[in-house]
Each structure stands twice: as structure tokens, then as C-alpha cells.
DRENDO-1510 file (C-alpha; in Angstrom, 1 decimal, always signed):
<recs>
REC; n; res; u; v; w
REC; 1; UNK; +25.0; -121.8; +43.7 .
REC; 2; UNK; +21.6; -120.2; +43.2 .
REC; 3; UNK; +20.9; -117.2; +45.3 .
REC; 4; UNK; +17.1; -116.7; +46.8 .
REC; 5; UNK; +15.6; -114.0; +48.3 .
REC; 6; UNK; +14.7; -116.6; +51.4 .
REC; 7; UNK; +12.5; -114.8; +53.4 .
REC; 8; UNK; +9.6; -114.6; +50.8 .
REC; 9; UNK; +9.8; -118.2; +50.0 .
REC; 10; UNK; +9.1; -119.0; +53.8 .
REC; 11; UNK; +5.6; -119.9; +55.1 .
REC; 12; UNK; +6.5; -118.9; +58.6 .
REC; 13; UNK; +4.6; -121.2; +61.0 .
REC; 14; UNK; +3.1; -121.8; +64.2 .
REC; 15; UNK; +0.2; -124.6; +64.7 .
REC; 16; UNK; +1.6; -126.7; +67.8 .
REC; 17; UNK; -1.4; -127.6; +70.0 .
REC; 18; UNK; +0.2; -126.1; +72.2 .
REC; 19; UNK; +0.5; -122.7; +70.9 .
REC; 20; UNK; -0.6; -120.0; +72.7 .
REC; 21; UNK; -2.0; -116.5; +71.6 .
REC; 22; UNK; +1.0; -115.2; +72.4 .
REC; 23; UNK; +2.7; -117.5; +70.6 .
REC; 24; UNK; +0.7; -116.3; +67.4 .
REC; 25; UNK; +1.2; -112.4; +67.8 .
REC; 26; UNK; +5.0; -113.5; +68.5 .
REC; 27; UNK; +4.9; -115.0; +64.7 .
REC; 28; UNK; +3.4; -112.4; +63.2 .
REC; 29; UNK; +5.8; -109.3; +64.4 .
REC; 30; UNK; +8.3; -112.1; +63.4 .
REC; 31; UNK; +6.9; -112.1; +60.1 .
REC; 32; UNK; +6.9; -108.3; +59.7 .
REC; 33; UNK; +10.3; -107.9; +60.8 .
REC; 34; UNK; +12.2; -110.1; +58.8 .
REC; 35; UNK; +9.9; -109.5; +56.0 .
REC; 36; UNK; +8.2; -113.0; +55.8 .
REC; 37; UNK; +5.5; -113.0; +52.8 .
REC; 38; UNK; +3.4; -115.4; +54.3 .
REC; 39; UNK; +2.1; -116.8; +57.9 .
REC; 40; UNK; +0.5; -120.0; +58.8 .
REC; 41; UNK; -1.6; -119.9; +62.4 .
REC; 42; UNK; -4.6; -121.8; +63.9 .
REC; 43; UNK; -8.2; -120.9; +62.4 .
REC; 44; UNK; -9.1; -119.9; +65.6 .
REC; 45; UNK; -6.6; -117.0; +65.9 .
REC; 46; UNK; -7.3; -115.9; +62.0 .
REC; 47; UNK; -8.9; -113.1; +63.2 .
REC; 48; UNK; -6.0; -111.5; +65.5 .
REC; 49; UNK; -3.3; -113.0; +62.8 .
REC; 50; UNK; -4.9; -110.5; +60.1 .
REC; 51; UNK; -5.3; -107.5; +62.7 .
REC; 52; UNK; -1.6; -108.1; +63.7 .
REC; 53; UNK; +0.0; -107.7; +60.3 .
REC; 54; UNK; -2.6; -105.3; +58.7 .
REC; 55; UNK; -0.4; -102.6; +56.3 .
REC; 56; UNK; +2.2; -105.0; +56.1 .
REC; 57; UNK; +3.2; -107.5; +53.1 .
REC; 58; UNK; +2.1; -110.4; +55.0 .
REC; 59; UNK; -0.4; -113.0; +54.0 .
REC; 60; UNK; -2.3; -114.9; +56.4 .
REC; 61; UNK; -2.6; -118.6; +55.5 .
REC; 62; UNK; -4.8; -121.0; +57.5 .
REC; 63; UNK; -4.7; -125.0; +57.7 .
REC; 64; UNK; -8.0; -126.8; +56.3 .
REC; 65; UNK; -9.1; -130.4; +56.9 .
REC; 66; UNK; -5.7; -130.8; +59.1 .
REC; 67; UNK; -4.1; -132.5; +60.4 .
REC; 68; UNK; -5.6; -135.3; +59.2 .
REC; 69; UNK; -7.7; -134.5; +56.1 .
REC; 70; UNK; -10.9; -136.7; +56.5 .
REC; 71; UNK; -13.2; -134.4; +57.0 .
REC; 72; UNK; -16.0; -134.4; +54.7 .
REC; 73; UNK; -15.9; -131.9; +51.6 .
REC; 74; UNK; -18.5; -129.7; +53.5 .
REC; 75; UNK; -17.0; -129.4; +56.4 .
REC; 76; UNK; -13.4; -128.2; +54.6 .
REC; 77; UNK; -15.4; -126.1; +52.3 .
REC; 78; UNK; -17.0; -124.3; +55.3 .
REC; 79; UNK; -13.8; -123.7; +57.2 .
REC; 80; UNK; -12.3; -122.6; +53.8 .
REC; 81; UNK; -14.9; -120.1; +53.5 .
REC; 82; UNK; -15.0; -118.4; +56.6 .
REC; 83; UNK; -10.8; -118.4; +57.1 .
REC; 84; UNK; -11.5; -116.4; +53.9 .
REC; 85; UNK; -13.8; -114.3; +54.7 .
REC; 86; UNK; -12.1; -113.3; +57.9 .
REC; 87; UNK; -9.3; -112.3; +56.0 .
REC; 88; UNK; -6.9; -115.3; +55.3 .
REC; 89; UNK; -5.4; -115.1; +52.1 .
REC; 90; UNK; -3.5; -118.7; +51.4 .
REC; 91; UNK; -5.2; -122.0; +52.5 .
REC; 92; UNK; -3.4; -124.9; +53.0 .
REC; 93; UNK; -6.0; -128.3; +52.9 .
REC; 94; UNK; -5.1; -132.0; +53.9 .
REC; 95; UNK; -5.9; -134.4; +50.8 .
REC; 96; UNK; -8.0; -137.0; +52.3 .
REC; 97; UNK; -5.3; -139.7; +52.8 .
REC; 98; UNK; -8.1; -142.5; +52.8 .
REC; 99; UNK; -9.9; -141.6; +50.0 .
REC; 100; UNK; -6.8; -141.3; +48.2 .
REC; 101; UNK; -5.6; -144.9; +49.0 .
REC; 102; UNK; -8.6; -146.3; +48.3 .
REC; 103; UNK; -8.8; -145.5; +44.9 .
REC; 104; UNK; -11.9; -143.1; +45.4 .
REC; 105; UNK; -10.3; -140.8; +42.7 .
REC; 106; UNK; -13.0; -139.1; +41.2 .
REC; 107; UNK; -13.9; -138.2; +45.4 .
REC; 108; UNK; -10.7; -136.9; +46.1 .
REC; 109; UNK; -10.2; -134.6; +43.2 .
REC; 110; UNK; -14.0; -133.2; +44.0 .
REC; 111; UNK; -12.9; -132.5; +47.9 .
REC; 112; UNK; -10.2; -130.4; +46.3 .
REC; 113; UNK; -12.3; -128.6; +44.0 .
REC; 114; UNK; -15.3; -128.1; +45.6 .
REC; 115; UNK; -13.2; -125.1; +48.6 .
REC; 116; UNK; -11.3; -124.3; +45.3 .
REC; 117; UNK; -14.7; -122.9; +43.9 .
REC; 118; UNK; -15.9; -121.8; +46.9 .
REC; 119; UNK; -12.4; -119.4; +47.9 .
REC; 120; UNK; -11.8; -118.5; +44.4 .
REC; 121; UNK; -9.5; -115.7; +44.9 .
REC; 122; UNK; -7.1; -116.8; +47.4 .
REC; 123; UNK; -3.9; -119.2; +47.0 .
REC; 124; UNK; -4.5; -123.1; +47.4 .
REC; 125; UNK; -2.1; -125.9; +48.5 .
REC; 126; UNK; -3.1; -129.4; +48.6 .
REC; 127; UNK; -1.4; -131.3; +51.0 .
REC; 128; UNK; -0.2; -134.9; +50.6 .
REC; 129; UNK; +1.5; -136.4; +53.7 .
REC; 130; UNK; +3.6; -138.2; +51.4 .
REC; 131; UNK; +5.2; -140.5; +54.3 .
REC; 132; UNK; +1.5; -142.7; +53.8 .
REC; 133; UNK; +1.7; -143.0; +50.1 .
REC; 134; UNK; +3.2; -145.3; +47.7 .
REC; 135; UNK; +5.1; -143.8; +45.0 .
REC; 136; UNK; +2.2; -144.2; +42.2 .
REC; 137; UNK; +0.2; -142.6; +44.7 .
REC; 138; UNK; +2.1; -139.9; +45.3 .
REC; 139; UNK; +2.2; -139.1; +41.3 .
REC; 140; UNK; -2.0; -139.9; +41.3 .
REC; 141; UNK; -2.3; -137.3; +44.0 .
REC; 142; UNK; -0.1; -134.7; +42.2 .
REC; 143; UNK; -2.7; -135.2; +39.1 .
REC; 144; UNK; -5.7; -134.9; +40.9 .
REC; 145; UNK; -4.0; -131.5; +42.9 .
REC; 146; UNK; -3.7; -130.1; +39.0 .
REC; 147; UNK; -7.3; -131.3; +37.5 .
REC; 148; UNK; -9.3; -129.7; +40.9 .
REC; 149; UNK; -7.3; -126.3; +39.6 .
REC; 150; UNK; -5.0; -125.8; +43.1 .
REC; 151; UNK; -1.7; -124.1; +43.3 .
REC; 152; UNK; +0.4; -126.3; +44.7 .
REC; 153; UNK; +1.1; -129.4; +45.8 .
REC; 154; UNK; +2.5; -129.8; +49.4 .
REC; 155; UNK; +4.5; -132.5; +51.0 .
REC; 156; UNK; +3.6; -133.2; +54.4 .
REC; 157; UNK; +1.6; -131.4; +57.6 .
REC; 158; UNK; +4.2; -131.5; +59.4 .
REC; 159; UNK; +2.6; -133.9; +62.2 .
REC; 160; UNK; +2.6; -137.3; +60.0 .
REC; 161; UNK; +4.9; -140.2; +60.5 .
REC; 162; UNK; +7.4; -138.4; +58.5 .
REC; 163; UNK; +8.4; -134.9; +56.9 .
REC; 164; UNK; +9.3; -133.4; +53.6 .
REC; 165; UNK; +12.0; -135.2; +51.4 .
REC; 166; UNK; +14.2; -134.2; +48.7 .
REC; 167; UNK; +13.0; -137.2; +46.5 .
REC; 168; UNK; +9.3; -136.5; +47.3 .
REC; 169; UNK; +9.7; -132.9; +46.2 .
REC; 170; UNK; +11.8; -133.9; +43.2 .
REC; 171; UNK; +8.9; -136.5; +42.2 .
REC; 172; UNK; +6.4; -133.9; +42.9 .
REC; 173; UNK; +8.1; -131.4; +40.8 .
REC; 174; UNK; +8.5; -133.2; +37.8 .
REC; 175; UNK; +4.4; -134.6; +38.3 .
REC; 176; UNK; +2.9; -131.6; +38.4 .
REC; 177; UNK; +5.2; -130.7; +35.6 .
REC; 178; UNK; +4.7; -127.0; +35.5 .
REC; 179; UNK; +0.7; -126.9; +36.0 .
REC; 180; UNK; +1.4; -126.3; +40.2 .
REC; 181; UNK; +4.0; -125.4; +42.3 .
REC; 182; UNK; +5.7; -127.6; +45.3 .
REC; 183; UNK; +5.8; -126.6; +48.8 .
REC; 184; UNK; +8.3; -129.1; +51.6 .
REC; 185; UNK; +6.7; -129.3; +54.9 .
REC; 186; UNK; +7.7; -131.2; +57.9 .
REC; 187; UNK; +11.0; -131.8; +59.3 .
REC; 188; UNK; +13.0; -128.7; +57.9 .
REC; 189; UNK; +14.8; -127.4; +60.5 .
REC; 190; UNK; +17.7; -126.0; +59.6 .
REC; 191; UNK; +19.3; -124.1; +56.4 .
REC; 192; UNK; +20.9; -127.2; +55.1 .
REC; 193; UNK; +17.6; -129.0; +54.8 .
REC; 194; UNK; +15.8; -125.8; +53.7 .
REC; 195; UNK; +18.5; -125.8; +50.4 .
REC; 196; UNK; +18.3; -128.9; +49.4 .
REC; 197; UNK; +14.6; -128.6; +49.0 .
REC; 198; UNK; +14.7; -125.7; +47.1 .
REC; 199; UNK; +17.5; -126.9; +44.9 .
REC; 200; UNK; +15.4; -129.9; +44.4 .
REC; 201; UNK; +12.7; -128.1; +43.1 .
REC; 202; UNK; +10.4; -126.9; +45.5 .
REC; 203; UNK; +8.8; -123.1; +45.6 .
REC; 204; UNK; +8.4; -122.4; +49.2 .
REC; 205; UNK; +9.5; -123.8; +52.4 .
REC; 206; UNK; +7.2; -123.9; +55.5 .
REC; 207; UNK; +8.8; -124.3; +58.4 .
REC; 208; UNK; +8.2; -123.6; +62.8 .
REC; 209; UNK; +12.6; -123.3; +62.7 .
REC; 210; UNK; +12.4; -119.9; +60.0 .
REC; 211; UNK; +14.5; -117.9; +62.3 .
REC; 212; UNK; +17.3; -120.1; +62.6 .
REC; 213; UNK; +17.2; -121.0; +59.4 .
REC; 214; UNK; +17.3; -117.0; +58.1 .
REC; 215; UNK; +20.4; -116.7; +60.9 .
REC; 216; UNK; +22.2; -120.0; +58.9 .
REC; 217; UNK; +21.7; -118.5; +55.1 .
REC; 218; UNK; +22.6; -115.2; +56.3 .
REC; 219; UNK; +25.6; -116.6; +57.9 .
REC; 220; UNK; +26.5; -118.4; +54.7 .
REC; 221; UNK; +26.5; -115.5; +52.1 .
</recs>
């Protein structure tokens, strides 16, 4: 069995509607204390997310273009810009679905590299809500992630009609082929689920269910 170091391969997340400030400062002592590398939390609390976990080894990662993804490329670009500059780190934009299966290519691939130019030093995932896309699609998306020059390629938001599977992220892995990493989002609640996605192939794990999932590995060494 392969052995992981779980907690730093754990985008430890909060971005219910629902959630409350509280909610977000309650993630990010989380985060410190069982030494999760990177957060995920509204763009509107980026600002007490980065004062929270400042000195520690924690990240700050902030949604673009979600949940849905079509916004226009200004609009992600300018909400990429100022996440960055008020401290986020990791940015996690929606690929716009529509564009996508409409066969504006060429569109899609510019909406991805346009906030990859603009936020050049920080850590992009694409996301592809693959529970809307055909299989070709998915493997034209994963292309397109690699030619605008982003990290990773990212299953799902997490608020689609479906989550993160293991075929998806075994597709995705062998698409991208080494030029990006994978991320499974969506539906990962539990430790089980969490190691079959890494065993399939994927780098990181984001998940709203990280403490029960730590508490199930943990249990299991």
C-alpha cells in the first residue's frame, strides 16, 4: 500500500453559502493544527483567512469564476488579481462549461491564460465539473488546462450534478500526461473515497469532510 503524508495533500475547505465567519476562522485553526498545507475559503473572507494563518505553513486558496464558471475572462481575471494581491496564494478557477461544449476552444484556453498571466506567481487549478462533459471533452479540456500554462486540472466544484470519480481522475491523469497535476473535488467524504483517488492518480484531495477523513487514515495505519 502506498503511504502519504495526508494532511499536505488536503485542500481543506469551507465555501457552503452558508458559511459563516466563524465558520472560516474555525477552518483555518483547523488547518494549523493538523498541519493542512493549503485552505480554500470565500473571496470575501480572504482577507481574515490570510491574517488567521499568518507564520504558519498554510496557503490560502480562493475559488475564481465559481461555481459556475461563465463569467467573462475580465471579470475572473479581476477577482484573480485582487484574491492575489490580498494575499491568496492558490486559485482555483471554473473552466467555462459552455464555452467548452460549444466548441469555442481557442476562447476557453484564452479565459484560462489570460488570470494565468495576470497572477503569475501563485498556483492554478482549472476546474472541469466533469459530471457535464462527454468523455472527449473531458480529454479537450485537460489539453487546453496544459496549453494556457495551469497547474492542475481539477475534477469538479463540488456543487455540480456530481463529484469527483476514480475514472475521471484516472482519465485526467493519463491526459494531462505529466504537463499538470490532478486534484478530486466533490463528493469525497470519507477516507475510503479519499484513497482510491489518490491511488488512481490524483495529487491532492479537496474536501469540507478533512477531519474525519484524517481520524479514518489515522485509524488505519
Amino acid at each position: 500500500m502506498l503511504e502519504w503524508n495526508l494532511p499536505s495533500l488536503i485542500d481543506h475547505t469551507v465555501l457552503r453559502p452558508e458559511a459563516t465567519k466563524a465558520d472560516v476562522l474555525r477552518l483555518c485553526r483547523e488547518a494549523k493544527e493538523h498541519r493542512f498545507t493549503v485552505i480554500f475559503v470565500p473571496p470575501c473572507y480572504v482577507d481574515e483567512a490570510v491574517s488567521a494563518v499568518a507564520g504558519a505553513s498554510v496557503r490560502v486558496g480562493i475559488p475564481i469564476g465559481f461555481p459556475l464558471g461563465g463569467h467573462t475572462t475580465k471579470a475572473k481575471v479581476a477577482e484573480a488579481v485582487e484574491a492575489v494581491s490580498r494575499g491568496a496564494s492558490v486559485l482555483d478557477m471554473v473552466i467555462n462549461v459552455s464555452r467548452l461544449k460549444s466548441g469555442d476552444h481557442d476562447e476557453v484556453r484564452q479565459d484560462i491564460a489570460e488570470v494565468v498571466a495576470a497572477t503569475p506567481k501563485v498556483e492554478h487549478k482549472v476546474i472541469l465539473e466533469t459530471c457535464y462533459l462527454t468523455q472527449q471533452e473531458k480529454l479537450t479540456a485537460c489539453r487546453l488546462v496544459v496549453e494556457a500554462g495551469a497547474d492542475y486540472v481539477k475534477t469538479s466544484t463540488g456543487f455540480g450534478a456530481a463529484g469527483a470519480t476514480v475514472e475521471d481522475v484516472r482519465l485526467m491523469k493519463t491526459a494531462v500526461a505529466g504537463r499538470a497535476k490532478v486534484k478530486a473535488s466533490g463528493g469525497i467524504r470519507d477516507w475510503k473515497a479519499a484513497q482510491a483517488m489518490l491511488e488512481a492518480g490524483a495529487d491532492r484531495v479537496g474536501t469540507s469532510a478533512s477531519l474525519k477523513i484524517l481520524e479514518e487514515w489515522r485509524a488505519s495505519k
